[in-house]
N, C-alpha and C positions, 0 to 999 in steps of 0.2 A: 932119562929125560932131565932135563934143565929146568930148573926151579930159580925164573928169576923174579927180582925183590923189584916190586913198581916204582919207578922214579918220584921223587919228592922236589918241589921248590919250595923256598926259604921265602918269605916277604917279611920286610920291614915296616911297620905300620908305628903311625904317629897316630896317638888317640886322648880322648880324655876320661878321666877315671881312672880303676883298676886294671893294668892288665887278664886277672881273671874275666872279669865282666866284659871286657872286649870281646873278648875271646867266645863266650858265653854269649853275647849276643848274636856272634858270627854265626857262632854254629845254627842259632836258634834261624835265625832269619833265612839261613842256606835251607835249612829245615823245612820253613814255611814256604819259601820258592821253591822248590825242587823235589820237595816229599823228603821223610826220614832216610829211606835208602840211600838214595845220593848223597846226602850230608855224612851218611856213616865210611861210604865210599871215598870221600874227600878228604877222613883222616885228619881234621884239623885240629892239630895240637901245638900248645906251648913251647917254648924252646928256650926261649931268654927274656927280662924285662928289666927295663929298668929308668924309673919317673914314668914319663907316658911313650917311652919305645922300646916296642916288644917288638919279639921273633917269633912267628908260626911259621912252621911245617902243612903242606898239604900235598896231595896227590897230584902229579903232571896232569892226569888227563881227567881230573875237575879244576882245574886252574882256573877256566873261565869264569864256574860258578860258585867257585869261592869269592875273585875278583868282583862278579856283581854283587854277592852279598857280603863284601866288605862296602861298597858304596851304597848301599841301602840301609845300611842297620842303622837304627836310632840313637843310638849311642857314637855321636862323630871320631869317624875313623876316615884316616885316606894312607894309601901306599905310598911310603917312598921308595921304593925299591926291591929287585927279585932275583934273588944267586940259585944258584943249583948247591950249593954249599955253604954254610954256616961261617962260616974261617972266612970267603972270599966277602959275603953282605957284612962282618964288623971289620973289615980293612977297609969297605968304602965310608965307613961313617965314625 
């Protein structure tokens, strides 16, 4: 049998504060919308930062509910941007 690895998209976010605390807010507020399971399902982790634009990784098929809980968290955050790959989102910026 074939054992495949679930696809990840990359987003670019623009925010203020710490990278961690973005990030840490994300998950949290995916959390409270969505229940614990689905936030754990969505895999959102750290990738890259630097001043206030970071790179998270998350799962293809929570993308939507990551996307809403990046526009809700308290902590002001907005997307620039979404690659399937790492290499291709810091070539557009």
């Amino acid at each position: 049998m074939l054992k495949r690895r679930a696809k990840r998209r990359y987003l670019s976010l623009i925010h203020a504060g710490q990278a961690s605390a973005a990030v840490n807010a994300i998950v949290k507020r995916c959390s409270e919308l969505f229940g614990p399971i689905a936030a754990e399902k969505a895999a959102i982790r750290l990738v890259k930062s630097g001043g206030n634009l970071t790179i998270i990784k998350c799962r293809l098929d929570q993308l939507d509910n990551v996307l809403v809980a990046i526009a809700l968290t308290d902590l002001p955050a907005a997307t620039l941007d979404m690659s399937g790959s790492v290499k291709q989102l810091q070539r557009r910026h």
